[in-house]
Structure formats: structure tokens, C-alpha cells
DRENBA-40033 format. One record per residue: residue in one letter; x, y, z of N, C-alpha, C, O in turn. Coordinates in pm, whole numbers, padded with zeros to 5 digits, always signed. Each point is the difference from the previous one (the first is absolute). Last residue first. Layout:
// DRENBA-40033
AXYZXYZXYZXYZ...
//
This chain:
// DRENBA-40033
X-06047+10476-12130+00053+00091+00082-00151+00153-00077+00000+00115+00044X+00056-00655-00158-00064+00100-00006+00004+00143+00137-00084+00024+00086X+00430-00354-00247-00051+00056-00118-00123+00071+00012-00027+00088-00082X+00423-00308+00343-00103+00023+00078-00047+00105-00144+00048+00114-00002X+00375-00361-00028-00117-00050-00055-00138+00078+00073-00104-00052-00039X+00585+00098+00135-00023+00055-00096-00158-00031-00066-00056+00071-00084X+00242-00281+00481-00006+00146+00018-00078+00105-00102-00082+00089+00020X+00264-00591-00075-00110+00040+00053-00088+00113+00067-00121+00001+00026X+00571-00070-00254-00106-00022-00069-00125+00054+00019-00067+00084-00057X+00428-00080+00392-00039+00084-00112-00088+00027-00103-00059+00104-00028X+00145-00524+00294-00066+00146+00062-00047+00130-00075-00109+00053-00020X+00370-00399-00148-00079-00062+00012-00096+00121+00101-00101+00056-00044X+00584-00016-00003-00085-00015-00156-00139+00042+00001-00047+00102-00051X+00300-00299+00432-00037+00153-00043-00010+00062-00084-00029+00118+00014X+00062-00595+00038-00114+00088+00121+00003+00177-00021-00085+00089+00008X+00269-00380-00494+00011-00002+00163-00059+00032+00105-00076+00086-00046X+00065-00093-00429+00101-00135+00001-00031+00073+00172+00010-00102+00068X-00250+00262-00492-00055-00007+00128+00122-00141+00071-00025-00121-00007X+00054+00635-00265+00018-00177-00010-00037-00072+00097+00035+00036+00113X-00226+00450-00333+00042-00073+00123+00051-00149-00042-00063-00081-00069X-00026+00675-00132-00056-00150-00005+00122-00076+00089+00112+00044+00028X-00307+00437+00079+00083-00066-00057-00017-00127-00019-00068-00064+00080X-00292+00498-00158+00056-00113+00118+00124-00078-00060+00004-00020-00121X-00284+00366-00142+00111+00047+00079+00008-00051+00161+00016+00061+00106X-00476-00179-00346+00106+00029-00010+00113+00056+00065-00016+00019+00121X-00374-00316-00116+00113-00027+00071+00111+00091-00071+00117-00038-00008X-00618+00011-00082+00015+00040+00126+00176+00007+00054+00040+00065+00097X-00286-00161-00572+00101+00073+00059+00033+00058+00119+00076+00096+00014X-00555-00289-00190+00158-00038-00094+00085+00104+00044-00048+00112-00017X-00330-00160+00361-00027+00042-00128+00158-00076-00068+00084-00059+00068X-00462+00155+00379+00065-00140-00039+00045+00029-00163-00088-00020-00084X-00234+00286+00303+00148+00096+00018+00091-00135-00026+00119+00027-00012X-00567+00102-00218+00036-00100+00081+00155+00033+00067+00085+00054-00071X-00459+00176-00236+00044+00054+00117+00032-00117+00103-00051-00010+00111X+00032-00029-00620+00000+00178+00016+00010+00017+00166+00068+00094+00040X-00118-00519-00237+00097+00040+00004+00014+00126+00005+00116+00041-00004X-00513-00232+00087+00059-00018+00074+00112+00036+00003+00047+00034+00109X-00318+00120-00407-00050+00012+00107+00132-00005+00098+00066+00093+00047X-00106-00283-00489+00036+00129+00036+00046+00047+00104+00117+00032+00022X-00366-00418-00064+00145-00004+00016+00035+00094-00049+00121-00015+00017X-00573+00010-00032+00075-00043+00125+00153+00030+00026+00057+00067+00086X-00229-00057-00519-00011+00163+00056+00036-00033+00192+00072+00068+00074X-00078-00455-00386+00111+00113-00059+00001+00124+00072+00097+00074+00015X-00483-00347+00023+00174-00099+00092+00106+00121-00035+00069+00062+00081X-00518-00006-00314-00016+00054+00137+00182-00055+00124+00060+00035+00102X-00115-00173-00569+00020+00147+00025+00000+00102+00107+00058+00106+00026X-00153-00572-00112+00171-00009-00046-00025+00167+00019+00099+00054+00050X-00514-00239+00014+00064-00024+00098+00136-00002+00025+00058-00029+00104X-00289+00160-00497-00069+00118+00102+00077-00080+00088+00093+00076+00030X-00027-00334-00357+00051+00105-00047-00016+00106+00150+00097+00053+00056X-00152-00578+00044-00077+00085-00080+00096+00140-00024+00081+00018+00091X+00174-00529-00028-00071+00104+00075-00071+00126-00106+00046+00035-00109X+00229-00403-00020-00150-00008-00061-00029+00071+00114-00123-00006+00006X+00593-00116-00026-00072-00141+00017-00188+00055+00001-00088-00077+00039X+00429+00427-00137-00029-00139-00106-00018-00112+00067+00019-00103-00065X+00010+00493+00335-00099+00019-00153+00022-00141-00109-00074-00055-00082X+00270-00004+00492-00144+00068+00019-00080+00000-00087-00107-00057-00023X+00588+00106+00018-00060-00109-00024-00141-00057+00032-00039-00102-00055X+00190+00583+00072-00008-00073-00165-00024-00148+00012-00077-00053-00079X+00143+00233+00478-00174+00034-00061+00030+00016-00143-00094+00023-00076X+00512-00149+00351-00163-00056+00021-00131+00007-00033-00097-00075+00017X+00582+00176-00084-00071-00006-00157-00107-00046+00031-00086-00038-00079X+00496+00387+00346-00073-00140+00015-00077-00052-00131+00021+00073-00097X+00443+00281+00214-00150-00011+00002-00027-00133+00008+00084-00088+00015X+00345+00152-00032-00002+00188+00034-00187-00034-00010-00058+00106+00022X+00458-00460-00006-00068+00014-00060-00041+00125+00108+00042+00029+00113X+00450-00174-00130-00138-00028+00047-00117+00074-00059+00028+00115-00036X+00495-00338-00099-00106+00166-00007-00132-00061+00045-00062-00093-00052X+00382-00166-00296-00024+00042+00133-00050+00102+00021-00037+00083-00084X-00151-00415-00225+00114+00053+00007+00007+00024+00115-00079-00044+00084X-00174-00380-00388+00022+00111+00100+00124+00087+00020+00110-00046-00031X-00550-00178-00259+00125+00030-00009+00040+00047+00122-00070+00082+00059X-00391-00169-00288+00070-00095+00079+00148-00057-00039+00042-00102-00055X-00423+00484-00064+00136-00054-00069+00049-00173+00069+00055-00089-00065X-00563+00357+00119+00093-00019+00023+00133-00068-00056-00011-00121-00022X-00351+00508-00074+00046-00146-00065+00114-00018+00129+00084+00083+00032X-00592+00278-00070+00155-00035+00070+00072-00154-00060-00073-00099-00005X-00311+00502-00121+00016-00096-00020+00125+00000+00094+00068+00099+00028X-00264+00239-00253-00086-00052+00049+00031-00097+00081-00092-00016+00080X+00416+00263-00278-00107+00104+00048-00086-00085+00089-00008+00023+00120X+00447-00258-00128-00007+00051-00099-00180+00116+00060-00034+00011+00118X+00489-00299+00107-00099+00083-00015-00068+00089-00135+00053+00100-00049X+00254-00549+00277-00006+00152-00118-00128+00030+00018-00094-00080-00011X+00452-00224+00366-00158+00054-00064+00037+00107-00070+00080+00091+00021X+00254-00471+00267-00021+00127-00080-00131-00004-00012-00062-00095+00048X+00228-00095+00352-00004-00064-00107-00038+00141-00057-00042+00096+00063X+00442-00013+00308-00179-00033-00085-00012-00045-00082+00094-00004-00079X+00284+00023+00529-00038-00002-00158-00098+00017-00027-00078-00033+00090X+00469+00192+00338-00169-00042-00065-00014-00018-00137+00049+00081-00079X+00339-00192+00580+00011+00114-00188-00212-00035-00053-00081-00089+00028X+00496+00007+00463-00175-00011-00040+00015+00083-00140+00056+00108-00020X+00254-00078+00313+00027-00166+00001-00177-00012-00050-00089-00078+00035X+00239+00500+00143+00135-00070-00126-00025-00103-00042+00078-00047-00083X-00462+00428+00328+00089-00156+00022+00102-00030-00158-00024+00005-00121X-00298+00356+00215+00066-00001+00117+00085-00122+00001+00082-00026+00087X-00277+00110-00454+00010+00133-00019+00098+00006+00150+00101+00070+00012X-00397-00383-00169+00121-00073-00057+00110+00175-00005+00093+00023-00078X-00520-00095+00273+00068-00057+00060+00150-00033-00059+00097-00055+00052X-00496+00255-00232+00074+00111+00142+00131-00110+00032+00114+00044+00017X-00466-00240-00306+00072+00034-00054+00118+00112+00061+00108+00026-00054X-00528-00173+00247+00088-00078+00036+00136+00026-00084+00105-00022+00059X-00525+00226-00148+00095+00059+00132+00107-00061+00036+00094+00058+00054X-00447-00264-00365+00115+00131-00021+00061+00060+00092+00113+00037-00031X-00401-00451-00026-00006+00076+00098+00137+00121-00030+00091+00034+00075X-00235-00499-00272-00058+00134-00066-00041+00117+00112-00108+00059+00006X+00484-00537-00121-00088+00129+00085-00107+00081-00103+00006+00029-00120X+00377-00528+00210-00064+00071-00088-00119+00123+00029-00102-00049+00047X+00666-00145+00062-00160+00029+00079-00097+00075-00123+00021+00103-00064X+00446-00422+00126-00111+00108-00079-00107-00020+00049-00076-00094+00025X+00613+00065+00188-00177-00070+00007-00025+00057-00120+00075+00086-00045X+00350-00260+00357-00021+00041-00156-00180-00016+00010-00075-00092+00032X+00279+00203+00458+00039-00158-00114-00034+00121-00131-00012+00122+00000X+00066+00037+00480+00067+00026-00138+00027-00128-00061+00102-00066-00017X-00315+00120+00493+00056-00102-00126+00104+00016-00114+00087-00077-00042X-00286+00438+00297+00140-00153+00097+00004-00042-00016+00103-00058+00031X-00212+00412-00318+00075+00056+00117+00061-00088+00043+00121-00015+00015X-00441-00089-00359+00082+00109-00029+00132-00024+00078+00104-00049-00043X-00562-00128+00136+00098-00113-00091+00130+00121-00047+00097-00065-00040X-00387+00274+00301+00043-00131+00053+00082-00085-00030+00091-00059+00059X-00353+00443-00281+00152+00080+00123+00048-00128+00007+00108-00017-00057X-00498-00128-00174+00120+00100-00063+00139+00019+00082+00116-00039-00011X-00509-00090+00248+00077-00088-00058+00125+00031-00076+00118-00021+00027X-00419+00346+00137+00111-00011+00064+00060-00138-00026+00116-00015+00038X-00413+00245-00286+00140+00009+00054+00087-00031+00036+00120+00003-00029X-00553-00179-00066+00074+00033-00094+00131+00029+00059+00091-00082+00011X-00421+00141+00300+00062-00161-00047+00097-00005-00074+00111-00035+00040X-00369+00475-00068+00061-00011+00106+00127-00153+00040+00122+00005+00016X-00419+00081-00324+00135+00059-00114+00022+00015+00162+00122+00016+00009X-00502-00228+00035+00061-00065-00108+00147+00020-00003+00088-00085-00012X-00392+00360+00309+00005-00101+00074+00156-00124-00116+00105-00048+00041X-00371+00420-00217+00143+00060+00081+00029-00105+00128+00088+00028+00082X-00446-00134-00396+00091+00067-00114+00142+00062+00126+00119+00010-00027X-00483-00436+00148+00020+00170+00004+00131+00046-00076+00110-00054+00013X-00207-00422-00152+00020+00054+00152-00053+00147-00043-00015+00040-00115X+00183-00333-00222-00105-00072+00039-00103+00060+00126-00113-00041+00028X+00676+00057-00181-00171-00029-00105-00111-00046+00114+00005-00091+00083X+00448+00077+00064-00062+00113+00047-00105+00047-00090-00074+00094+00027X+00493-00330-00267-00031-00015+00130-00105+00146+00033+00010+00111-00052X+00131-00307-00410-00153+00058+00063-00010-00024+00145-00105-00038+00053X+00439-00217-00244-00072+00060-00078-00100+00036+00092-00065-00066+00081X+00602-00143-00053-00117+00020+00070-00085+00086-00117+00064+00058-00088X+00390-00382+00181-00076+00040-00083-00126+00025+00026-00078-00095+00015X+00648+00005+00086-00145+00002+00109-00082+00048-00113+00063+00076-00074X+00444-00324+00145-00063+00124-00084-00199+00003+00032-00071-00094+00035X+00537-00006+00233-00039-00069-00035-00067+00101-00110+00036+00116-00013X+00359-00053+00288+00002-00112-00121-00122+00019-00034+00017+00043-00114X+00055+00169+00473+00013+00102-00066+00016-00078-00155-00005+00059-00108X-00337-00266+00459+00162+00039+00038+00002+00100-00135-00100+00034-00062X-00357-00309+00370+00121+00070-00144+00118+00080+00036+00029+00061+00103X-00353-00296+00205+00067-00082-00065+00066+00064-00151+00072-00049-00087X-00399+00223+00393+00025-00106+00080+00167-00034-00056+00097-00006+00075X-00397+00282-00329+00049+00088+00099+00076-00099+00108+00085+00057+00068X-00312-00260-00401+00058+00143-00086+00084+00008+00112+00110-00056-00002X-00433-00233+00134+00142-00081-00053+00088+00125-00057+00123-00007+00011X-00622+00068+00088+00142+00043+00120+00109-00057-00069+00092+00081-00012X-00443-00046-00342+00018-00049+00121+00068+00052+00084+00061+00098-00041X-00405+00047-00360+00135+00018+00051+00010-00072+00133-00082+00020+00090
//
């Protein structure tokens, strides 16, 4: 990602990002994440798809008018996961990392011991799907719009 995004986009342009904040500390990532998100949202408000696997970010379309979420589909079947490569709207509600895990040939005991991790974590992370409820949603056309917003976002209270 260059500066040119932020330098030089307007509400014309259309912006295409994947996996901002891959790569980093997991709350360092969906930290970045964000606030690009917020960024291209609020003062750009260009047209983006942002491609994620940071679910939280899906909050956003909860505080903002000018932000909607899609997923590529997956069926789930017992063993197994297919991806459809379809999309609707609606943000996705889980991840398929340690199914994809499992099918690029990770060991059974190391797909099981991941599964019980991530138990783990989602059992006592306070970063969760639905931090933003019963907030009003926001247009972001002005400074005081724009505050508001930003008021509304302090998520780990």
C-alpha cells in the first residue's frame, strides 16, 4: 500500500486492498486494519473492497452508512469445508484458517491442538462480534459527523 491512497483519493476513486495488517501482531494488524477502514470510510469515502480476515472489522458497517460487508460463501459439510466462490452480503461470523491448514497437509494432532487454542481464545477475548450494539449509525459528510463517529469507536471500554 502506498501513500498515493491517502495523498490523492477522492470520493471518485475506487481503492482495492487485501490483507491490510497480515503479517504483524494480531492487535497491532486489526489495529492498522482499522483504522484504514475508518480512513477510506470517513475522508476519503472512496469506493473500496477491502479484503479481511479480521472480523471485527465487520462493526464497522454497524457505525457507518457508507460501509456494507460481503462474504465469499463456504459449505460446510462434517469433515470438510467447500468453498463456493460466491458472494453475498453479510459479514462473515468465523474464519477457515485451520481448515485451510488442514488442507494444505497440517498434522491431525496439530489441527486439534489449533482448534482447542482457539477455543481458548474466543472464550476470553473481550475483542468480540457485536461490540457496537445499540449505537447509532453515522453519515460521515461532516466535522461533526465525524467526531461522533469517532467517539463511538472506543471499543475496548
Amino acid at each position: 500500500m502506498r501513500l498515493q491512497i491517502f495523498n490523492h483519493g477522492t470520493n471518485k476513486s475506487l481503492v482495492l486492498l487485501d490483507e491490510i495488517g497480515r503479517g504483524t501482531a494480531t492487535f497491532d494488524g486489526l489495529s492498522i486494519a482499522w483504522a484504514v477502514a475508518e480512513y477510506l470510510a470517513i475522508e476519503i469515502q472512496s469506493r473500496t473492497i477491502f479484503a479481511t480476515h479480521y472480523h471485527e472489522l465487520n462493526e464497522l458497517a454497524s457505525i457507518l452508512d457508507n460501509v456494507a460487508n460481503y462474504q465469499v460463501t463456504v459449505k460446510e459439510l462434517e469433515n470438510d469445508i467447500v468453498f463456493l466462490h460466491e458472494v453475498k452480503p453479510g459479514g462473515a461470523d468465523k474464519s477457515y484458517g485451520i481448515e485451510a491448514g488442514r488442507l494444505a497437509g497440517l498434522p491431525k494432532v496439530v489441527i486439534n491442538r489449533a482448534k482447542q487454542v482457539m477455543s481458548q481464545i474466543e472464550k476470553h477475548s473481550k475483542i468480540a462480534i457485536g461490540l457496537r450494539k445499540n449505537i447509532k449509525k453515522l453519515t460521515p459528510s461532516n466535522e461533526e459527523n465525524t467526531k461522533e463517529i469517532m467517539s463511538q469507536l472506543d471499543i475496548f471500554e
